[in-house]
C-alpha positions as protocol buffer text, in pm:
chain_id: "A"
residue {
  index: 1
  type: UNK
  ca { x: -2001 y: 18386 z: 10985 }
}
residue {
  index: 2
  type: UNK
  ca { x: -1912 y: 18405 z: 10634 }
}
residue {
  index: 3
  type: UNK
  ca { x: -1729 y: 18094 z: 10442 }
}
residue {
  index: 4
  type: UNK
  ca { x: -1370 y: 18299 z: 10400 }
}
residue {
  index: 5
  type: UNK
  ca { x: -1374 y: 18436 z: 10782 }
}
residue {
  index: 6
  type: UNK
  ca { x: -1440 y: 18132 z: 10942 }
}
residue {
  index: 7
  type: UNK
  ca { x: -1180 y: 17912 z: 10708 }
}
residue {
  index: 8
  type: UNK
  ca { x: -934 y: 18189 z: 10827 }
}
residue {
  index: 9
  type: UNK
  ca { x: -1063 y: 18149 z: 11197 }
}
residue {
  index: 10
  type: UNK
  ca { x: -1019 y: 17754 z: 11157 }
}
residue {
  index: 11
  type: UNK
  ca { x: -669 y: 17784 z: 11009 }
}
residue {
  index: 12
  type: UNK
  ca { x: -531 y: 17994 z: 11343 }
}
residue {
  index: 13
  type: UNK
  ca { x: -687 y: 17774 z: 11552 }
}
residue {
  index: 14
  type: UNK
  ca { x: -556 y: 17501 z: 11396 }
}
residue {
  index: 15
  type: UNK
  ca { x: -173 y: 17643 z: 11365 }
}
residue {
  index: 16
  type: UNK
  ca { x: -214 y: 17736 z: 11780 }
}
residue {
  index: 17
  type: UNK
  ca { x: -296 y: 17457 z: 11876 }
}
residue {
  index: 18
  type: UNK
  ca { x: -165 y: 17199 z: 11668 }
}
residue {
  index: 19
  type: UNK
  ca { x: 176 y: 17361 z: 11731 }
}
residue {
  index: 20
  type: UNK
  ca { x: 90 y: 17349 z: 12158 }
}
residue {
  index: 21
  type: UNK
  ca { x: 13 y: 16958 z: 12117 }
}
residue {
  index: 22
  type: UNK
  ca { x: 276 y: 16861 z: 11922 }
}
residue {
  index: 23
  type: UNK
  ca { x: 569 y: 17029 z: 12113 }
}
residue {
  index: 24
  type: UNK
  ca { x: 454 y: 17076 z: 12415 }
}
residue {
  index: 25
  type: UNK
  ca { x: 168 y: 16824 z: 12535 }
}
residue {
  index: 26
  type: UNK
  ca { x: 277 y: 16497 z: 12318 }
}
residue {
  index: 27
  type: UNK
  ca { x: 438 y: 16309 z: 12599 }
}
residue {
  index: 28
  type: UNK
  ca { x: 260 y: 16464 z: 12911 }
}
residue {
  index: 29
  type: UNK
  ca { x: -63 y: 16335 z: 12700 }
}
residue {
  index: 30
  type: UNK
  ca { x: 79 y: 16027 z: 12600 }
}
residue {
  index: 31
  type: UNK
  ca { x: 149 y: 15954 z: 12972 }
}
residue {
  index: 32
  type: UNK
  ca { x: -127 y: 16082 z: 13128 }
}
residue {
  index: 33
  type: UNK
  ca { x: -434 y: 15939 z: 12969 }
}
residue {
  index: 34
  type: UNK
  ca { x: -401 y: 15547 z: 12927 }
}
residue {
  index: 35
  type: UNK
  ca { x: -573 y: 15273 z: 12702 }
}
residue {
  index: 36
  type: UNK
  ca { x: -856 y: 15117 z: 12765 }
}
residue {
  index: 37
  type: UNK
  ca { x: -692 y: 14825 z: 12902 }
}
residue {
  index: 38
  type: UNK
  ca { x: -513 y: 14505 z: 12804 }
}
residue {
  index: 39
  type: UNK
  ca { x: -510 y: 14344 z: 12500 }
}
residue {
  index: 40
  type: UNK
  ca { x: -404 y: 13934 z: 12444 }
}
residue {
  index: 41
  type: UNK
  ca { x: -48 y: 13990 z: 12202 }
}
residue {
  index: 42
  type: UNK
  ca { x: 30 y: 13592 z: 12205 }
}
residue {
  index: 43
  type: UNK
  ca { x: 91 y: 13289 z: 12444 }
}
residue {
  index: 44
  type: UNK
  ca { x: 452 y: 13151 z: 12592 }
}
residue {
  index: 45
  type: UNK
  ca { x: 513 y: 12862 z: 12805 }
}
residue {
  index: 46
  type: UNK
  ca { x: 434 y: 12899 z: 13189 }
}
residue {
  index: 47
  type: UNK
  ca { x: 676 y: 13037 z: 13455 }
}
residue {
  index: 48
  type: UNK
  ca { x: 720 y: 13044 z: 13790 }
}
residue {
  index: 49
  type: UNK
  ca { x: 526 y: 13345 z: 13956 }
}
residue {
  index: 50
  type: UNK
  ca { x: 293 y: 13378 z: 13654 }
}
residue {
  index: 51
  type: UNK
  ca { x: -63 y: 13405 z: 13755 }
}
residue {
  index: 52
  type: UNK
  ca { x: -269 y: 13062 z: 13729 }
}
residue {
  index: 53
  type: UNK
  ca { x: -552 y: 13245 z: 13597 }
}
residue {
  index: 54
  type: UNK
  ca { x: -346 y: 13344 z: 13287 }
}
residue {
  index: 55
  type: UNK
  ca { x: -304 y: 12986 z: 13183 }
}
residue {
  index: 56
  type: UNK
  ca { x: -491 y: 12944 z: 12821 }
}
residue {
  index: 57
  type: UNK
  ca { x: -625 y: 12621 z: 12887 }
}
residue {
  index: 58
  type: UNK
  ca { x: -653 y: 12474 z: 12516 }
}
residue {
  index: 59
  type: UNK
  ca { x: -278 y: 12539 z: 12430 }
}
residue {
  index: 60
  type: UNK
  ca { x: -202 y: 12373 z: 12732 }
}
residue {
  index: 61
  type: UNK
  ca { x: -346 y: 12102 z: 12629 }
}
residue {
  index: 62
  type: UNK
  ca { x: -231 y: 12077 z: 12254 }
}
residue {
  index: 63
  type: UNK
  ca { x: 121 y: 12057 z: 12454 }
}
residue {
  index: 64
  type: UNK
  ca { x: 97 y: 11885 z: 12733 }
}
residue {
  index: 65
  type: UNK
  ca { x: 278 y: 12191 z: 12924 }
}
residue {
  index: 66
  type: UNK
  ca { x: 127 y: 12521 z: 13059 }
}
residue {
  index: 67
  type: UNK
  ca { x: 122 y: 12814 z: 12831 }
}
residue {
  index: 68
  type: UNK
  ca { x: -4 y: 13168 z: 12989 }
}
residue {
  index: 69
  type: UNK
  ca { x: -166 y: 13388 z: 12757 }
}
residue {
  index: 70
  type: UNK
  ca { x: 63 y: 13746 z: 12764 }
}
residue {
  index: 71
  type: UNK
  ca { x: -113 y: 14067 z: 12769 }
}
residue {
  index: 72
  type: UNK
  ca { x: -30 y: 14417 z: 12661 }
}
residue {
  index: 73
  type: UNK
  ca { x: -166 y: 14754 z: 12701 }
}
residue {
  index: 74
  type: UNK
  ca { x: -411 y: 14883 z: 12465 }
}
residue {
  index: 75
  type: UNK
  ca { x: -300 y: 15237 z: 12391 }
}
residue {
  index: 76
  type: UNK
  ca { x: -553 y: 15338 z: 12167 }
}
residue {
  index: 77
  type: UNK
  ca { x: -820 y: 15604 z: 12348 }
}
residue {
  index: 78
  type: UNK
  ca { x: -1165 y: 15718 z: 12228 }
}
residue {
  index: 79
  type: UNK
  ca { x: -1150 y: 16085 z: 12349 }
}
residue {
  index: 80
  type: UNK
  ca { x: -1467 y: 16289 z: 12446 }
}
residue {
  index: 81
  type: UNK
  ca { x: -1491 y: 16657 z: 12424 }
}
residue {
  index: 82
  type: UNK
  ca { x: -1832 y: 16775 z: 12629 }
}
residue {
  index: 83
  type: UNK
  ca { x: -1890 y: 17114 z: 12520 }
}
residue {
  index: 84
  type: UNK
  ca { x: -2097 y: 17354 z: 12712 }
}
residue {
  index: 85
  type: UNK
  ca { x: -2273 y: 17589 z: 12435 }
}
residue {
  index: 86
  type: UNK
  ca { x: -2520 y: 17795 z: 12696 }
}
residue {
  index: 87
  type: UNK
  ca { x: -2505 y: 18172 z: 12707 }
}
residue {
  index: 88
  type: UNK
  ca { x: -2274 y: 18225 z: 12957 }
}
residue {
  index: 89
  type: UNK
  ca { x: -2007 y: 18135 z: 12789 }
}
residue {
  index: 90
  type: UNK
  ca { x: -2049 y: 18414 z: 12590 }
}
residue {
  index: 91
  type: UNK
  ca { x: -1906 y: 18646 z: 12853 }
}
residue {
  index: 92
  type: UNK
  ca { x: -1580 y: 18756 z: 12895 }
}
residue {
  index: 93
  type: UNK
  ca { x: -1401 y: 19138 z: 12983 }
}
residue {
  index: 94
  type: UNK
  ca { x: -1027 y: 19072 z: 12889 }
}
residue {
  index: 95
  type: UNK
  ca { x: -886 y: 18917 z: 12573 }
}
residue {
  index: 96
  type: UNK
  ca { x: -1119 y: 18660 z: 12505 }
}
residue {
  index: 97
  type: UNK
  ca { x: -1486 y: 18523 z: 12584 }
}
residue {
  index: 98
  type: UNK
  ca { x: -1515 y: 18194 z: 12758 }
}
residue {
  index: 99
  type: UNK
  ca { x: -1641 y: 17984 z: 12478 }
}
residue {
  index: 100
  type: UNK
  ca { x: -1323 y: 18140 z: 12276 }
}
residue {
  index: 101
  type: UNK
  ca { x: -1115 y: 18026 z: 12513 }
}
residue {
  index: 102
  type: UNK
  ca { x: -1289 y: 17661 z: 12550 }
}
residue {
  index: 103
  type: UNK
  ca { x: -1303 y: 17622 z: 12182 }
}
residue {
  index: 104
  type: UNK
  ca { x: -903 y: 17664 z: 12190 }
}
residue {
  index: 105
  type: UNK
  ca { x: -865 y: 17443 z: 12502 }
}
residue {
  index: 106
  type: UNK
  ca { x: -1108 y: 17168 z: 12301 }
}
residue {
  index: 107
  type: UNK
  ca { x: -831 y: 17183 z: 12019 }
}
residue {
  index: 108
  type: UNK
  ca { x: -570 y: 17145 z: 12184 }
}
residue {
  index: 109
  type: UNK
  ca { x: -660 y: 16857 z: 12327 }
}
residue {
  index: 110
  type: UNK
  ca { x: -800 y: 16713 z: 12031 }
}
residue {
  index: 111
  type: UNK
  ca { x: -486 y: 16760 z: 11844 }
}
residue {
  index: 112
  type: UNK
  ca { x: -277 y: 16571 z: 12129 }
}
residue {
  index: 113
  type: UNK
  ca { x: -532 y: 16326 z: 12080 }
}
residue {
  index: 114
  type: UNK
  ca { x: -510 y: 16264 z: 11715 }
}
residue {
  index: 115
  type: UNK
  ca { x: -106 y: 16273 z: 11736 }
}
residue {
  index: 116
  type: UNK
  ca { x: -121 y: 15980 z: 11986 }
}
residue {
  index: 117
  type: UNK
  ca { x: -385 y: 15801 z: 11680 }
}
residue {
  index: 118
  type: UNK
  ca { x: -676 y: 15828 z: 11900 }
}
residue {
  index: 119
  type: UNK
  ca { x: -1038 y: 15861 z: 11781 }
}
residue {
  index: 120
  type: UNK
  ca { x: -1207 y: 16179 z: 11895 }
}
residue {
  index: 121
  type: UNK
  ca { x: -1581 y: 16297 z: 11912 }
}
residue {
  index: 122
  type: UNK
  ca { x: -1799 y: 16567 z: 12085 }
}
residue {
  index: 123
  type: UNK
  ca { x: -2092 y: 16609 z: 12247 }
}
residue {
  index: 124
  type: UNK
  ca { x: -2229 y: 16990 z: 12255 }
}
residue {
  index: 125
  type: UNK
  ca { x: -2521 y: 17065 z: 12507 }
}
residue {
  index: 126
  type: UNK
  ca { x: -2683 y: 17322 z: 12627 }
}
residue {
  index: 127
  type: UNK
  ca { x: -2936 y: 17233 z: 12889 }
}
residue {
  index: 128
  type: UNK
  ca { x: -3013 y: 16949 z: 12655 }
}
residue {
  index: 129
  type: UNK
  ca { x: -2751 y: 16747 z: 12418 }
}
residue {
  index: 130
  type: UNK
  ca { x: -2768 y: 17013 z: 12076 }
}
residue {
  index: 131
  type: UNK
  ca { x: -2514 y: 16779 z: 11869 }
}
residue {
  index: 132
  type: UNK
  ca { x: -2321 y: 16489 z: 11876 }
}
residue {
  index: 133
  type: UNK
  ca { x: -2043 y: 16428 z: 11634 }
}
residue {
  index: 134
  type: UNK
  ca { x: -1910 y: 16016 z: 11659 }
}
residue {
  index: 135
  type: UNK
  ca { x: -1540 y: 15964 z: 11732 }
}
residue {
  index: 136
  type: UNK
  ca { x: -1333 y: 15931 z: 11464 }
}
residue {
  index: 137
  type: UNK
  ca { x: -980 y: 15978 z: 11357 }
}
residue {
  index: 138
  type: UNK
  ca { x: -760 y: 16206 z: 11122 }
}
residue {
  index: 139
  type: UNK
  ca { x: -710 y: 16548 z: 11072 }
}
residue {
  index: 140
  type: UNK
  ca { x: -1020 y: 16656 z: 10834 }
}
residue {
  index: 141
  type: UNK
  ca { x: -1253 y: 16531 z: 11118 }
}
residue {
  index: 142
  type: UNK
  ca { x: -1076 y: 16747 z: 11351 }
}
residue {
  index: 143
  type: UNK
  ca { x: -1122 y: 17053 z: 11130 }
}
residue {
  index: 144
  type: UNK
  ca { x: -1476 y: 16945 z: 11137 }
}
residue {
  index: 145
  type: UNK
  ca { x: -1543 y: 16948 z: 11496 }
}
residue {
  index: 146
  type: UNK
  ca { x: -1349 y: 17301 z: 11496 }
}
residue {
  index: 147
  type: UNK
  ca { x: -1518 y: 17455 z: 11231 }
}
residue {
  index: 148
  type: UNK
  ca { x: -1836 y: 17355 z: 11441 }
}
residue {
  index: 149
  type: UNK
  ca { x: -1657 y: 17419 z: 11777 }
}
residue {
  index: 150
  type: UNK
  ca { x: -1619 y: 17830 z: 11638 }
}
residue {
  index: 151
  type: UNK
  ca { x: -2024 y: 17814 z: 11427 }
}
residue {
  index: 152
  type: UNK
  ca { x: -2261 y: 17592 z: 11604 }
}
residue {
  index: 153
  type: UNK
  ca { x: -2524 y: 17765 z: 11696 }
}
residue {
  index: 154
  type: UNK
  ca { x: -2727 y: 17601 z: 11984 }
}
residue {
  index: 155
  type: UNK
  ca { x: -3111 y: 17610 z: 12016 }
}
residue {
  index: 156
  type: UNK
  ca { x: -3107 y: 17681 z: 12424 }
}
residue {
  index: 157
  type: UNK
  ca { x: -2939 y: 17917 z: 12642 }
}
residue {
  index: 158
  type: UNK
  ca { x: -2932 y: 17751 z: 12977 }
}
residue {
  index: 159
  type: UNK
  ca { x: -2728 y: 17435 z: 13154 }
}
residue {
  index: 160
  type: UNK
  ca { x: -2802 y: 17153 z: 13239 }
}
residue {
  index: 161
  type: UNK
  ca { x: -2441 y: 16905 z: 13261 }
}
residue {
  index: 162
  type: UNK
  ca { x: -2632 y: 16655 z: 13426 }
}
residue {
  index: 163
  type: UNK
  ca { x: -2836 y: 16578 z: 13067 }
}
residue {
  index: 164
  type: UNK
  ca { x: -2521 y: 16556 z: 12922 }
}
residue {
  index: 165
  type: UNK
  ca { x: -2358 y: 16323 z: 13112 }
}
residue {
  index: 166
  type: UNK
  ca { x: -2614 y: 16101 z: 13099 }
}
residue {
  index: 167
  type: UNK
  ca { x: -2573 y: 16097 z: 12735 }
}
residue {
  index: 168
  type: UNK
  ca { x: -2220 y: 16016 z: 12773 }
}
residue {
  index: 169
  type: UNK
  ca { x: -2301 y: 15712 z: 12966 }
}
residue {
  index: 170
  type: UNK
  ca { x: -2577 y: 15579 z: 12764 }
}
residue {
  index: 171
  type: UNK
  ca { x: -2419 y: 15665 z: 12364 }
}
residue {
  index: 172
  type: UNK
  ca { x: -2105 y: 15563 z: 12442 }
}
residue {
  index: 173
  type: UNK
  ca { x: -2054 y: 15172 z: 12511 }
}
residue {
  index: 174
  type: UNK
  ca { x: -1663 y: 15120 z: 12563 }
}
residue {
  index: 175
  type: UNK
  ca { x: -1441 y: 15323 z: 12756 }
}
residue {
  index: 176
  type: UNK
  ca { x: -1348 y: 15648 z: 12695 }
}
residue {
  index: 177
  type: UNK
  ca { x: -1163 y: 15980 z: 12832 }
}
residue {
  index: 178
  type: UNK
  ca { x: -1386 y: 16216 z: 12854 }
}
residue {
  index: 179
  type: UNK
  ca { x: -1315 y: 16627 z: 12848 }
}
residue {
  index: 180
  type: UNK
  ca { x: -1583 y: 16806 z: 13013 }
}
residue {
  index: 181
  type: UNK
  ca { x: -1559 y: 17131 z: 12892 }
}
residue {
  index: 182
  type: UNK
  ca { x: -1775 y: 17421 z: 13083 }
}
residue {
  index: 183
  type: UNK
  ca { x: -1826 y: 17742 z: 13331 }
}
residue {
  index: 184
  type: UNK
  ca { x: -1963 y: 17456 z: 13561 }
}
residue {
  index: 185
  type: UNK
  ca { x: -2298 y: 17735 z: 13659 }
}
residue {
  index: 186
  type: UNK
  ca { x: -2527 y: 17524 z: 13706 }
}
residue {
  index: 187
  type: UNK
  ca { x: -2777 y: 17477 z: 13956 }
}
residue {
  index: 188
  type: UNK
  ca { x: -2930 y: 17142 z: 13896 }
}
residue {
  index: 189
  type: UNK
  ca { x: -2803 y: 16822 z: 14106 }
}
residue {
  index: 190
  type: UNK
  ca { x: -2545 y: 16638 z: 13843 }
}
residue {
  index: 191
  type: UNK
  ca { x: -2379 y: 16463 z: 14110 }
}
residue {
  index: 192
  type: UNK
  ca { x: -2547 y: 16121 z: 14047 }
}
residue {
  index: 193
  type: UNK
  ca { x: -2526 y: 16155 z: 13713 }
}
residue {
  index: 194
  type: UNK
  ca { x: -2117 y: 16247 z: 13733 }
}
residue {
  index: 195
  type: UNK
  ca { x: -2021 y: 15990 z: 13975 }
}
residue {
  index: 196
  type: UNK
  ca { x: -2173 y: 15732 z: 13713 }
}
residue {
  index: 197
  type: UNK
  ca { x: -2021 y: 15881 z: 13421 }
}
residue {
  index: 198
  type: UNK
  ca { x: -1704 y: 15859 z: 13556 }
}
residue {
  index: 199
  type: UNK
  ca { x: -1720 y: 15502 z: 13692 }
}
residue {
  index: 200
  type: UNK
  ca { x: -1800 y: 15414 z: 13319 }
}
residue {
  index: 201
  type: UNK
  ca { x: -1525 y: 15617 z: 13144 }
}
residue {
  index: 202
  type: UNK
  ca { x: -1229 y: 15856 z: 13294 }
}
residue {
  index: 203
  type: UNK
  ca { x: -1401 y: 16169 z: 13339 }
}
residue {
  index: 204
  type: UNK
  ca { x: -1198 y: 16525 z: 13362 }
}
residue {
  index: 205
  type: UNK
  ca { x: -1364 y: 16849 z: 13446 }
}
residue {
  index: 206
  type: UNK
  ca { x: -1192 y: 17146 z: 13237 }
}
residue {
  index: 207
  type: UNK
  ca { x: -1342 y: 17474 z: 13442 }
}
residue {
  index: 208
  type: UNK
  ca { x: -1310 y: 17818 z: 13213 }
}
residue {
  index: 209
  type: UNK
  ca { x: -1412 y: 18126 z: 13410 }
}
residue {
  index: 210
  type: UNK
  ca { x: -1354 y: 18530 z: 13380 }
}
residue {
  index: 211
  type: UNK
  ca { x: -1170 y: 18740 z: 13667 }
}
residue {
  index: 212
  type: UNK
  ca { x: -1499 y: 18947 z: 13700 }
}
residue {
  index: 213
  type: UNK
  ca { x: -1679 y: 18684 z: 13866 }
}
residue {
  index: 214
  type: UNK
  ca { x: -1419 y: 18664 z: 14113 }
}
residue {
  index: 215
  type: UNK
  ca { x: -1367 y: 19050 z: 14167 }
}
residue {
  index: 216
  type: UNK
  ca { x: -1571 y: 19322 z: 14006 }
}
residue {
  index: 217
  type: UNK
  ca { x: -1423 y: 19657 z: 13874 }
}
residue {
  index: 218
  type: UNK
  ca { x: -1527 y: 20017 z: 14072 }
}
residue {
  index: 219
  type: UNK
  ca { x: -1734 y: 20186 z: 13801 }
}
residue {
  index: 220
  type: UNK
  ca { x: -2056 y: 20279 z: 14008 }
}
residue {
  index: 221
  type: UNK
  ca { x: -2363 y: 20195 z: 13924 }
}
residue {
  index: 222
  type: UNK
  ca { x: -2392 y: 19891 z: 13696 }
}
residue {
  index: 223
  type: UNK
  ca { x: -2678 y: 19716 z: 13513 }
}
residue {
  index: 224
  type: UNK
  ca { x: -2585 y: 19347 z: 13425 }
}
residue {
  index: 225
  type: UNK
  ca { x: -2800 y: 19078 z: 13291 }
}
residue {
  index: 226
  type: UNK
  ca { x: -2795 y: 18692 z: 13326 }
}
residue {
  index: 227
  type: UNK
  ca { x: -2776 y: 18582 z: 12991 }
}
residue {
  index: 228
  type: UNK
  ca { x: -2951 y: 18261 z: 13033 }
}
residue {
  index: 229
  type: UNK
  ca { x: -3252 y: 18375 z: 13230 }
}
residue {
  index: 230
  type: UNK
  ca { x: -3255 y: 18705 z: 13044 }
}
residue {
  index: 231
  type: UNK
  ca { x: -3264 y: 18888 z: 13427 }
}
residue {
  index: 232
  type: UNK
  ca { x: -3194 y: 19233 z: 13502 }
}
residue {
  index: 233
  type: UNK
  ca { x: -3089 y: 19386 z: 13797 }
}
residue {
  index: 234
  type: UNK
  ca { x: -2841 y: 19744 z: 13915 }
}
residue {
  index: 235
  type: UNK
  ca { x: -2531 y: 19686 z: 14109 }
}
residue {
  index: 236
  type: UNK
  ca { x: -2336 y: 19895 z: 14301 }
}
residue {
  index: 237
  type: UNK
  ca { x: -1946 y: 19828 z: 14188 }
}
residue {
  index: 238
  type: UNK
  ca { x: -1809 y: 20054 z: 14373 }
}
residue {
  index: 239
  type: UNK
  ca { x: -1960 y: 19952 z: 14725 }
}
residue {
  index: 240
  type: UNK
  ca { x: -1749 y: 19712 z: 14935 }
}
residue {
  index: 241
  type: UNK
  ca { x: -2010 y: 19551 z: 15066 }
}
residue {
  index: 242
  type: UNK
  ca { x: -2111 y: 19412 z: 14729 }
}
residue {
  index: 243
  type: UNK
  ca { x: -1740 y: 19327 z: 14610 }
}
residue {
  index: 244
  type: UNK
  ca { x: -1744 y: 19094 z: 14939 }
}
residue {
  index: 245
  type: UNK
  ca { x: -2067 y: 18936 z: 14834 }
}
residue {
  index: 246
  type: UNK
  ca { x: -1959 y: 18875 z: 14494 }
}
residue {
  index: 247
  type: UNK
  ca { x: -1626 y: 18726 z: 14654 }
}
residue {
  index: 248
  type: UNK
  ca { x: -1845 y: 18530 z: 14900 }
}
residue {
  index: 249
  type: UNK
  ca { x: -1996 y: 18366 z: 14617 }
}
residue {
  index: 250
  type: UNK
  ca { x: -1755 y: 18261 z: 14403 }
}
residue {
  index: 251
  type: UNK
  ca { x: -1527 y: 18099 z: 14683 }
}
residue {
  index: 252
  type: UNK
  ca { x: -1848 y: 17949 z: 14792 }
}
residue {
  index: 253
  type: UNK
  ca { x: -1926 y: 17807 z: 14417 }
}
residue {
  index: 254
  type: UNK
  ca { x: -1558 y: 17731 z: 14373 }
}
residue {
  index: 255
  type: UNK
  ca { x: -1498 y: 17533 z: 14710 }
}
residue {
  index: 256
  type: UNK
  ca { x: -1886 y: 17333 z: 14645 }
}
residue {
  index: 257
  type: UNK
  ca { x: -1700 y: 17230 z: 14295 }
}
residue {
  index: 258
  type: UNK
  ca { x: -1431 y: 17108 z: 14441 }
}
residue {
  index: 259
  type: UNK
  ca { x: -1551 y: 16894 z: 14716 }
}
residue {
  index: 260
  type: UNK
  ca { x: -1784 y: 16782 z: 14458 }
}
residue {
  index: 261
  type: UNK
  ca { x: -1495 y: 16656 z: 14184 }
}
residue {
  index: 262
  type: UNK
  ca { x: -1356 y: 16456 z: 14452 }
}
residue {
  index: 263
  type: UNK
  ca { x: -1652 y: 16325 z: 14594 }
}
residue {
  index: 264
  type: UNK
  ca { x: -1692 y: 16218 z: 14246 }
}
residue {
  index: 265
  type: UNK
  ca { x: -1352 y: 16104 z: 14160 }
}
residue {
  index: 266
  type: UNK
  ca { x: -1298 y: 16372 z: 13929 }
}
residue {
  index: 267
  type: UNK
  ca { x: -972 y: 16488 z: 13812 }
}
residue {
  index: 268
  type: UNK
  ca { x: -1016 y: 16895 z: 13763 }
}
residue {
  index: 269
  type: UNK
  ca { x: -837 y: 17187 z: 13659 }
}
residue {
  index: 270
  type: UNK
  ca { x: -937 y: 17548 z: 13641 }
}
residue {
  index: 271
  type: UNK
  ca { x: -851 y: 17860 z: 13399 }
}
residue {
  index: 272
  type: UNK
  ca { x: -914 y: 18207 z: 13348 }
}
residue {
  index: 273
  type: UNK
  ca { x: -1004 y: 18387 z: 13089 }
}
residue {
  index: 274
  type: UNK
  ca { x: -685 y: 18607 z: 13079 }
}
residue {
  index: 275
  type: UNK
  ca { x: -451 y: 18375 z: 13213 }
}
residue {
  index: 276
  type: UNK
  ca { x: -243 y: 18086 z: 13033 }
}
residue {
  index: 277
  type: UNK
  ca { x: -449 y: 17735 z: 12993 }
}
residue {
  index: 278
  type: UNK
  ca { x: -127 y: 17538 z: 12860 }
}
residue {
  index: 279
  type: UNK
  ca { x: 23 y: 17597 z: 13205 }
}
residue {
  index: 280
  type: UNK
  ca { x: -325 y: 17456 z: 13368 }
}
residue {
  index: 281
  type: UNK
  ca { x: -325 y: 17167 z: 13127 }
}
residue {
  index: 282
  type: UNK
  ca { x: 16 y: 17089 z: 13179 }
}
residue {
  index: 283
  type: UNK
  ca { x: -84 y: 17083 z: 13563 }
}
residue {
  index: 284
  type: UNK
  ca { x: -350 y: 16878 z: 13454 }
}
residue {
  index: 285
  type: UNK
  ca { x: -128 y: 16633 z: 13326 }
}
residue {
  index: 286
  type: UNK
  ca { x: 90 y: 16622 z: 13568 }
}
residue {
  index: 287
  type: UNK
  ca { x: -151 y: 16549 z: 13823 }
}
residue {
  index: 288
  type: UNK
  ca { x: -196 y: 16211 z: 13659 }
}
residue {
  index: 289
  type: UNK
  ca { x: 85 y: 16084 z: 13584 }
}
């Protein structure tokens, strides 16, 4: 992608996006995702109902009366975008490809994030972890990871979410929110490796998949090819017997997701490729509050 094009893709992604965050996600975000936990602000003297195991112990002394150290909520987050970069994302039949769509969804949220002075980093992966980019704050490092979000080219093809989850868990030592960003196909076992992300840091699954998967168009014959195995194989569209396979399948896929997100404990949300992801974020949000 030459320098011009992509500065002109960055700058509409950035205008979209920033634009959805500020007016429309600020508060649902602000809400929705909390700090890491409590911080100690400063000490008063005790009072009845106070917890005994908040007494600071060495001021109480100085004094000669109880003092309870007070607490507040640390609202500072270190946000996680994990991208998936594999070859399927490539796909799409209406308005946009999946990975366009992701790479908008990814803004978004990192936007919110930086408006609510949050640090922000990614982790792109393929069936291996291709790049990770440290969290930091401010708005040139979010052009950064968008500029990379729309050019990074990956080395694989395939999935593999399990390897980057276990990245998550082992790079990152504090707590952090975590976007899992993906297609979700995938047939490796990353359910071990999920439920102990998310006991580490909050964990959300962000799902991105095209109508075609779900129902396929009557056009006869078709030859289609599995980008990430490089596969061939002839179709045919217009038999009904097919169309119910195909449907088979994806409620199958869909409905094993699902039960596996809240085996997990994972908060989810699903979008289509030709259907509005501020409404499913919004959901999202929602959800949690």
């Amino acid at each position: 992608m030459e320098t011009n094009e992509l500065l002109k893709k960055v700058r509409k992604i950035e205008i979209k996006t920033r634009g959805l965050s500020h007016n429309i996600f600020a508060g649902q975000y602000h809400s929705a995702f909390k700090g890491r936990g409590m911080s100690f602000s400063e000490v008063r003297e005790y009072q009845y109902g106070d917890d005994v195991r908040d007494i600071d112990w060495n001021v109480t002394a100085r004094f000669n009366k109880p003092y309870v150290k007070v607490f507040e909520e640390e609202r500072e987050l270190t946000v996680m975008l994990i991208v998936d970069l594999s070859d399927s994302l490539d796909f799409g039949t209406v308005n946009q490809t999946k990975r366009e769509m992701l790479t908008e969804i990814a803004a978004t949220i990192a936007f919110a994030a930086i408006q609510n002075n949050d640090k922000i980093g990614v982790i792109f992966f393929t069936d291996k972890v291709e790049k990770f980019i440290p969290p930091k704050k401010g708005r040139r490092h979010i052009l950064y990871i968008i500029r990379e979000l729309l050019c990074f080219e990956p080395e694989s093809r395939k999935t593999n979410i399990g390897v980057s989850l276990e990245f998550l868990t082992n790079a990152l030592k504090k707590r952090c929110t975590a976007f899992l960003l993906s297609d979700f196909i995938d047939n490796n076992d990353y359910s071990n490796a999920m439920t102990i992300a998310n006991r580490k840091h909050d964990l959300v699954a962000v799902q991105v998949y095209d109508r075609r998967l779900v129902e396929l168009p009557s056009v006869g014959l078709l030859k289609v090819r599995d980008a990430e195995s490089d596969e061939e194989m002839y179709i045919d569209t217009s038999s009904n017997k097919v169309k119910a396979a195909m449907r088979d399948w994806w409620r199958g896929r869909s409905d094993s997701l699902n039960t596996l997100w809240k085996k997990c404990g994972v908060d989810s949300v699903s979008v289509r490729t030709d259907q509005d992801y501020v409404k499913a974020l919004m959901m999202l949000f929602a959800k949690r509050n």
